[in-house]
N, C-alpha and C positions, 0 to 999 in steps of 0.2 A: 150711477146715483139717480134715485128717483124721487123727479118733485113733488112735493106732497103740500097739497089743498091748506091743511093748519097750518102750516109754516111760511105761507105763501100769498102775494096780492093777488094771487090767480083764482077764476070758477074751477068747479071739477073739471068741464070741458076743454076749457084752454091750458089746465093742467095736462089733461089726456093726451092732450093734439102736442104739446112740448115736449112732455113722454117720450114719442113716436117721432118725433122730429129729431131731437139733438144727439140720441145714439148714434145716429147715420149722417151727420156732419163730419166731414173732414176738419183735420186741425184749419188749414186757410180759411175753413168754410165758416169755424167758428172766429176769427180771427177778423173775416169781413163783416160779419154779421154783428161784433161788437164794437167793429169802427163805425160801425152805420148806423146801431143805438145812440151811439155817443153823439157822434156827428148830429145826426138825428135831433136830440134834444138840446143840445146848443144851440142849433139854426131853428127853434119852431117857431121862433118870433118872425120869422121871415117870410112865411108863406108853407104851404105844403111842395109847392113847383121847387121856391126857391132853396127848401130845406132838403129836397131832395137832389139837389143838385151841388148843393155842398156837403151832404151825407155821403155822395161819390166820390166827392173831391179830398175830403178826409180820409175814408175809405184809402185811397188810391196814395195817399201819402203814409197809410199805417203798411199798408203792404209793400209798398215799394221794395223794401229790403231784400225782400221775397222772392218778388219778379216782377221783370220790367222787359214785357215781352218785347222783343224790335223786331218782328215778321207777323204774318198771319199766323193764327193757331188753325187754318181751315187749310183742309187737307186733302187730296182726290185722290182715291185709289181705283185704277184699272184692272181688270184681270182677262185674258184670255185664255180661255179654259176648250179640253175637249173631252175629256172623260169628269170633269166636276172638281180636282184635288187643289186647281189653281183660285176656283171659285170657294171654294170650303174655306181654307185659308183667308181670303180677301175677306169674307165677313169675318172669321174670329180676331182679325186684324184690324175690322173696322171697331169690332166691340168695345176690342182693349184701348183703340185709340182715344174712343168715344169718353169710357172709365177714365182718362187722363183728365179729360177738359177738351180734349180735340175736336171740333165740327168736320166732321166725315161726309165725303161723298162719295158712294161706292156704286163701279157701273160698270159693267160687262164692254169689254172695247166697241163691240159696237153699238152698241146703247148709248153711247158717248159722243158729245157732235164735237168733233176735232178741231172746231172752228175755234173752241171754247177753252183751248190748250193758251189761248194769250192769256186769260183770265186767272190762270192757277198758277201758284206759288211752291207749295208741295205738293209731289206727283209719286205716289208709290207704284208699280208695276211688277202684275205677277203673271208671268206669262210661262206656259208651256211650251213647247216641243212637238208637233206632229209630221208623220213622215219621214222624209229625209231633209231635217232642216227648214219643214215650212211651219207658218203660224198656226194654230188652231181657228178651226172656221170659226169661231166670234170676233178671230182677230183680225183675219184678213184684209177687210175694208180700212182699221187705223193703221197697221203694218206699210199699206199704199200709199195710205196720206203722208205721214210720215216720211216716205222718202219719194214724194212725186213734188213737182215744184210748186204746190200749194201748202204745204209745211211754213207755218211761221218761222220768225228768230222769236228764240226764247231765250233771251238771256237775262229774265229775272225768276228762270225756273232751276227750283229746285228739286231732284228725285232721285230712287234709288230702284233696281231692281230684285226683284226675286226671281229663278229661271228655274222652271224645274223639268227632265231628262233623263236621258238612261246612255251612261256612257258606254256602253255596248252601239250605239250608234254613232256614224260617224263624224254626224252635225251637232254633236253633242250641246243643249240647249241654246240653237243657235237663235232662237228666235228671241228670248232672251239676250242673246250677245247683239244682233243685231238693233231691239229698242235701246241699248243701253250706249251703243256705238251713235246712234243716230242724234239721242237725244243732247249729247256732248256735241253734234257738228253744229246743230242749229243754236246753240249758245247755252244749254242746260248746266247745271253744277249738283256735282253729287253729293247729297248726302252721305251718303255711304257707300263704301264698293259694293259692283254686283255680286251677288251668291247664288252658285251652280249648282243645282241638287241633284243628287242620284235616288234613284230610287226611293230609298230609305232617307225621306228629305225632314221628318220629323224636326232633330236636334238641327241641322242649318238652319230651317225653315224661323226654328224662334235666336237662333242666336242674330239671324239679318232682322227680326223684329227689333230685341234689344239695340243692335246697331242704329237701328231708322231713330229708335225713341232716343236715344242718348244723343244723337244729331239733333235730333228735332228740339230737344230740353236746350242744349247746345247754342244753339241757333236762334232760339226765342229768351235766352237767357232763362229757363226755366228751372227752379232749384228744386231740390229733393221735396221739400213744406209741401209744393204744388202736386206732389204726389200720392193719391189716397194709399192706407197700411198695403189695406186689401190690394191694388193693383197692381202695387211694386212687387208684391208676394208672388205674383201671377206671370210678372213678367218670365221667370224663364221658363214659362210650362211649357209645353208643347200647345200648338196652335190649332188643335182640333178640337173639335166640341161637339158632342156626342148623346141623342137623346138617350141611345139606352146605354147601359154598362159597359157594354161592348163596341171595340171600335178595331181600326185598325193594327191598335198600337196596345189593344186589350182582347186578345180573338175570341168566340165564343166554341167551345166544343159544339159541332151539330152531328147527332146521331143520324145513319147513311139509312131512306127506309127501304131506296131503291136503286138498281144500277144494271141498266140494261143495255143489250147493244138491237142500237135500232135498224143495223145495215143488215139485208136478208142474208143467207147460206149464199156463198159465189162471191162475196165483195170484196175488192181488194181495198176497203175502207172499213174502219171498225170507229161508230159512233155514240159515245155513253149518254141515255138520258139518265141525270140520277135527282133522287128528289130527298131533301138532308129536314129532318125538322128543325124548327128553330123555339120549340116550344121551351117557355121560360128563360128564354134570352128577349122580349120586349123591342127584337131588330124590328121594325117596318122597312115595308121597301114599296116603291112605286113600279108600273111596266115602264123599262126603258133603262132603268138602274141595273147594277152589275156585284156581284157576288166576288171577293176576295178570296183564294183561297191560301193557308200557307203550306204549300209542298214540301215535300221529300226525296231528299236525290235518291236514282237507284242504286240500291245496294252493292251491286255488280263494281256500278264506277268508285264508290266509296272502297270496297275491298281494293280494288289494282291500283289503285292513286296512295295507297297507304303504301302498299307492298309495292311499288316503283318507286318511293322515298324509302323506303328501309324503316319506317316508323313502326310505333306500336299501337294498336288500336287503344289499347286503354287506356292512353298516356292521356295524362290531363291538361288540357289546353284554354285559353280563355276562349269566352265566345261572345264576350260584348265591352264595351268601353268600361260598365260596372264593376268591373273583375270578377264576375261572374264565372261560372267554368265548370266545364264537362268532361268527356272522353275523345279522343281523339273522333274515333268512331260516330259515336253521336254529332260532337260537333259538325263533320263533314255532312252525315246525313240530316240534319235539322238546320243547323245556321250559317252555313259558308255557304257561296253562290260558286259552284265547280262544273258547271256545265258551259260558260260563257266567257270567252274572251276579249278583254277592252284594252286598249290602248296602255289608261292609266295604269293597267294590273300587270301588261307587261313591262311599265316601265319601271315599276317596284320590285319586280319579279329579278330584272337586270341588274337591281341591287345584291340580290344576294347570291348572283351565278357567277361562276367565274369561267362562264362560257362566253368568249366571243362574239360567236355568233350568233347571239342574240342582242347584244347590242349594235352589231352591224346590222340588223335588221331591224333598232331602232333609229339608228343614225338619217340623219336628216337628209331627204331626198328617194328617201326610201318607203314614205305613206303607201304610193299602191301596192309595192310589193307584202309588207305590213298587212294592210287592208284584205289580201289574198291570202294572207297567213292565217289572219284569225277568222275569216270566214267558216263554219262549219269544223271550228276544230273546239276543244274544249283544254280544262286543266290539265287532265291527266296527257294529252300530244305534248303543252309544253314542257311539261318535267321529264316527259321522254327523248323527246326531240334536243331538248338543252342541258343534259345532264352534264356534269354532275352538279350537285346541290347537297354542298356542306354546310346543311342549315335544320336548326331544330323544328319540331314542329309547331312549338308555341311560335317562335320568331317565325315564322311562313302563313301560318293563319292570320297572323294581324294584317298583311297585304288585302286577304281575301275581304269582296264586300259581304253585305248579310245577305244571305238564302232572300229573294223581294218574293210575296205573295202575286200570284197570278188571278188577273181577271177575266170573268167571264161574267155575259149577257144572260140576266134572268132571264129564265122560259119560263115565267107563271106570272099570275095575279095573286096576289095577297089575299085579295076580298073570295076568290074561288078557290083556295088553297089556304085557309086561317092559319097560323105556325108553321107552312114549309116554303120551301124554296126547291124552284127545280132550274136543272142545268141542263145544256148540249154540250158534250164536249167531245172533240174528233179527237184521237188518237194518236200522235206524231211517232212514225216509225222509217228510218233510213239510214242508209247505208253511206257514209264520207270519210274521204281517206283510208281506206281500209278497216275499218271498224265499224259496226252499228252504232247509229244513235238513238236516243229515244228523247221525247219531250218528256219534259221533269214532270209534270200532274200530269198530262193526257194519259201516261205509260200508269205511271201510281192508281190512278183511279181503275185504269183498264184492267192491268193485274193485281194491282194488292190493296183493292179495297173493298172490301162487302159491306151488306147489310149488315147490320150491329156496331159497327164499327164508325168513327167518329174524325171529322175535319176542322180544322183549325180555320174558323173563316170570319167575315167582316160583311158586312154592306156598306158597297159604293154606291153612292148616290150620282145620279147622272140628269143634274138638270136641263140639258142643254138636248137632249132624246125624250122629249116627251110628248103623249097625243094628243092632241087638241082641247082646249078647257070647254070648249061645245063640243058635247058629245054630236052633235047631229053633223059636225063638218067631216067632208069626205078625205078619206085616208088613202095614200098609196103608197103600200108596201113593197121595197124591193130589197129579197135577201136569199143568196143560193148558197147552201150548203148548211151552215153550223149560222150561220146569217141572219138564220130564218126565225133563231131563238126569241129573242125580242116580239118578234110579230105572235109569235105562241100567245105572248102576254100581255100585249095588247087587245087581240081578240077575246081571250078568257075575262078581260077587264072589262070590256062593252059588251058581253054578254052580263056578265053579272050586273051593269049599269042599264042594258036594256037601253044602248046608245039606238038611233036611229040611222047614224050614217051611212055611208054608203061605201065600201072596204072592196080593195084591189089588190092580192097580192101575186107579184114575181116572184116564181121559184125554182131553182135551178142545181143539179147536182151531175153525176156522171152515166147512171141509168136507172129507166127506170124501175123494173122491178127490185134493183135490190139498195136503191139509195135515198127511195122517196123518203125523207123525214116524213114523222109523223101524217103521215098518210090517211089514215083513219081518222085523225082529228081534224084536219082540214074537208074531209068530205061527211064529216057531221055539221061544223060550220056551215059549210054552202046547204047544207039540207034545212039547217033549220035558219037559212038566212041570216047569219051571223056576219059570215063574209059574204060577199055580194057577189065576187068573179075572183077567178084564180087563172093564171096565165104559167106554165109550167116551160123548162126548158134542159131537157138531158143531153150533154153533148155527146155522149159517146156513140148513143141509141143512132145517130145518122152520121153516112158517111161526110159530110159537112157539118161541123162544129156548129153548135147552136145555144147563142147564155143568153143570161136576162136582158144585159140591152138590145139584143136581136127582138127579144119578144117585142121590146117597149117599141122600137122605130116599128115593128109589124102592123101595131095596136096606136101608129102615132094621134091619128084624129082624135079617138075618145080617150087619151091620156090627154091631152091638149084639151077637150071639152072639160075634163075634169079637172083639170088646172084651171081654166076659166070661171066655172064651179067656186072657185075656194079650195081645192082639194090640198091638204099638207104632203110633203112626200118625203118616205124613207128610205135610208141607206143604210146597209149595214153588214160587215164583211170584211173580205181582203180589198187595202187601200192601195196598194201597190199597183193592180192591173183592175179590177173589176170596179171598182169606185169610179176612177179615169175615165173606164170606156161606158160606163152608164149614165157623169155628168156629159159627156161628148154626145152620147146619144137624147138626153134632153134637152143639150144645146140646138140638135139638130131639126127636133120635133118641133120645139120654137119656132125655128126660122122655116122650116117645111110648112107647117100650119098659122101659123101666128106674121108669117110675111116679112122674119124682122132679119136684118143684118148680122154676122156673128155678132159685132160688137154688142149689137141690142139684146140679141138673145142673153148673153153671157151676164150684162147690167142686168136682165129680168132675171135672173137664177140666182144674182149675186141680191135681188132686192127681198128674193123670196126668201134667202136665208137670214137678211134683216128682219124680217117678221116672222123669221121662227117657221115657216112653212116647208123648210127646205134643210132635216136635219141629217144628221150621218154619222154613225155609231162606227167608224169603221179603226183596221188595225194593220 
């Protein structure tokens, strides 16, 4: 209803301004707002001070019914994130708290001074998974506090966790289990149980939102009234929020314009650059952010996993919680994950065998042997290896998890590439157990995908890999192999910005005539001083193995000058061996050059990743 000037003690203007005001009131809102008229002009004889303090006090007695909060409504959410999805979340989590009424404070674990954990009441925590079981680099430094003996008792805290993992591994969101374990020894009380996501963390992700807020409403006695329409409506969306159309959980088709293999004639490596547009999909992406893509199993494994179950391909199966539903065929090749073995999938698997031995190889005492099982094996070994299986194919599919999209590191700049995106991506081809394997996209792209043809993909955004906000501060890149992608797109970014800095990159593969990535683009950089120095390192080309951290201790002094400098430095690659031995080798250059004790070096590389100088893309 709209107030209108004739009918009203109001000017045009304060008619206008009421207009635009009272649609966007909540019911409480207008509920306050007419205890506080009322209030209001009963008390004017009192003063304006005095009348506003019994306009609260009225106020506070019309609502009461309502809510009668008994905790803070202030809230701190931490996230430790390594690829961005921990971080993504923590703001759509901050918004919606915000839409409640909640005062939010949201901060990257180590943004956060831990000292300031006596101060907080409710503590939301969303933390990832990296490696084998360790925190992600933002979190590391609270991860330590936390369980070093400067940790407070907090026993007037309240929190809940969110963990998010990939139960293919077998720390499965440990770092997650670990703040949640920790935060219960020191006197913490949960809001609500932790929730462990897989991959596919969408639908958990907001069912643990609902959980926090109904605690939270719970807990401060807050009733339904105090809930705007809008927000309540929102609660069970999914918890992503997305500038363009497209997201994860929305993919966009990108037509494929190119897909090359950049390893010469000889190599026993095959590496695809391909470049996908994105024209009329509205995606941005920054250098340092990662491309989603969603794969295809091969057809090969799809045919013999059918025909080792006796099924039919066209038999119709579901293929989401929806009741949605395909072909058997399809299903396997678009939305079941069949290449990967976890724990939980064999333990569902047990269910429906009436094979023995496979439960004695779940039975308790038995993890490493387990652990050696599923290493390098996939679906189609266990239905071989455990047969028989007197089970349908709809009832066997609902064990499987979803097909997860795979990421990779943009190789381009946006601002030098308008509408496309380009990729690295190696190849994954070998032989276990008797049988070849192939990596699910590496193989797809390699064989069965051309120009004209189209991928199912997303932008990840990865705030935590990004290059310096002054262009003029010096960079040091280090990445060998498929590694090197990122730095592609860093450099095409300070070229088109006409950055000043001063650019170092490590690069490193197996020889060099036939594995140099882009090779030509990196010696038109150095020509037209783009990049500044390049440091190269092929292991195979000498009898003595030779990688990127051999180069950086060779180069230690002016790596060290250049850390003195200001310089940010990058990582980006295999995390398991080459990450390791190239932070070992800057711990070393430290203490070689800079004169410091390990311990010191280690607090300097541990301070330089508090200020963002010292990032790492790795996997």
């Amino acid at each position: 209803m709209q107030l209108q000037v004739t009918n009203s003690p109001f000017n045009q203007e304060q008619a206008e301004l009421l207009n635009r005001l009272l649609p966007s009131l909540t019911e409480t809102q207008q509920i306050w707002l007419s205890g506080y008229l009322t209030a209001l002009q009963k008390t004017a004889a009192v003063g304006p001070i005095g009348a506003e303090l019994q306009a609260a006090v009225a106020v506070s007695e019309v609502l009461s019914p309502i809510s009668q909060p008994v905790g803070s409504r202030e809230v701190t959410i931490l996230f430790g994130s390594q690829t961005g999805n921990c971080q993504r979340l923590a703001g759509s989590l901050s918004r919606k708290l915000e839409e409640r009424g909640f005062q939010v404070t949201l901060s990257a674990m180590n943004s956060f001074k831990p000292n300031g954990l006596k101060k907080v009441e409710n503590l939301l925590i969303l933390a990832s998974t990296h490696g084998e079981g360790e925190p992600p680099d933002n979190a590391i430094s609270f991860h330590e506090f936390l369980y070093s003996k400067r940790a407070p008792q907090l026993d007037n805290l309240w929190f809940s966790v969110l963990s998010l993992g990939d139960t293919s591994y077998e720390f499965f969101c440990q770092t997650g289990k670990d703040f949640d374990q920790r935060l219960e020894e020191i006197g913490g009380k949960r809001l609500s149980p932790r929730v462990d996501c897989d991959l596919d963390y969408d639908e958990p992700a907001a069912e643990w939102f609902e959980q926090v807020l109904s605690a939270l409403n719970e807990r401060l006695n807050v009733s339904a009234v105090a809930v705007t329409e809008a927000a309540a409506g929102a609660a069970g969306s999914a918890l992503a929020v997305e500038q363009s159309a497209y997201s994860r959980t929305n993919p966009f088709k990108a037509e494929v314009l190119a897909n090359i293999n950049l390893n010469g004639r000889g190599s026993d490596r095959e590496t695809r650059h391909l470049e996908l547009s994105l024209e009329g999909s509205n995606l941005q992406y920054e250098p340092g952010d990662c491309l989603g893509i969603y794969p295809e199993n091969h057809p090969e494994l799809v045919e013999k996993l059918i025909e080792a179950l006796g099924w039919k391909a066209d038999e119709i199966v579901p293929i989401n919680k929806k009741g949605e539903e395909s072909s058997l065929q399809d299903a396997l090749t678009h939305h079941y994950e069949i290449t990967v073995l976890t724990k939980p999938l064999m333990e569902q698997a047990a269910k429906l065998s009436s094979n023995d031995s496979l439960r004695d190889l779940l039975a308790a005492g038995n993890e490493q042997k387990l652990k050696s099982y599923v290493e390098g094996r996939d679906l189609l070994d266990l239905v071989t290896d455990f047969s028989p299986w007197q089970v349908s194919a709809r009832e066997f599919v609902t064990i499987l998890r979803k097909l997860p999209a795979r990421l990779y590191s943009i190789a381009s700049s946006n601002k030098a590439n308008p509408d496309e995106v380009h990729l690295t991506v190696r190849s994954v081809r070998y032989q276990a157990h008797g049988r070849d394997r192939y990596g699910v996209t590496s193989v797809q792209l390699a064989e069965r995908v051309q120009p004209g043809d189209s991928l199912s993909i997303y932008i990840q955004n990865n705030p935590n890999f990004k290059l310096p906000a002054n262009p003029d501060t010096p960079v040091i890149m280090i990445g060998p192999g498929t590694g090197v992608a990122p730095f592609r797109a860093f450099l095409e970014e300070r070229e088109e910005l006409g950055s000043e800095g001063k650019s170092w990159l490590f690069y490193g593969d197996r020889h060099f005539v036939t594995d140099f990535l882009y090779q030509t683009d990196w010696q038109r950089m150095l020509k037209d001083g783009v990049l500044t120095r390049m440091d190269v390192a092929f292991s195979r080309d000498t009898d003595e193995k030779v990688y990127v951290q051999h180069r950086l201790l060779k180069n230690s002094r002016e790596v060290y000058e250049w850390l003195q400098e200001g310089a940010h430095v990058y990582v980006c690659g295999d995390e398991k061996h080459m990450a390791h031995d190239v932070q070992a080798a800057l711990i070393m250059i430290l203490e070689r050059e800079g004169g410091l004790s390990p311990e010191d070096a280690s607090a300097y590389l541990a301070e330089l990743q508090q200020q963002q100088r010292y990032q790492r893309d790795v996997y």
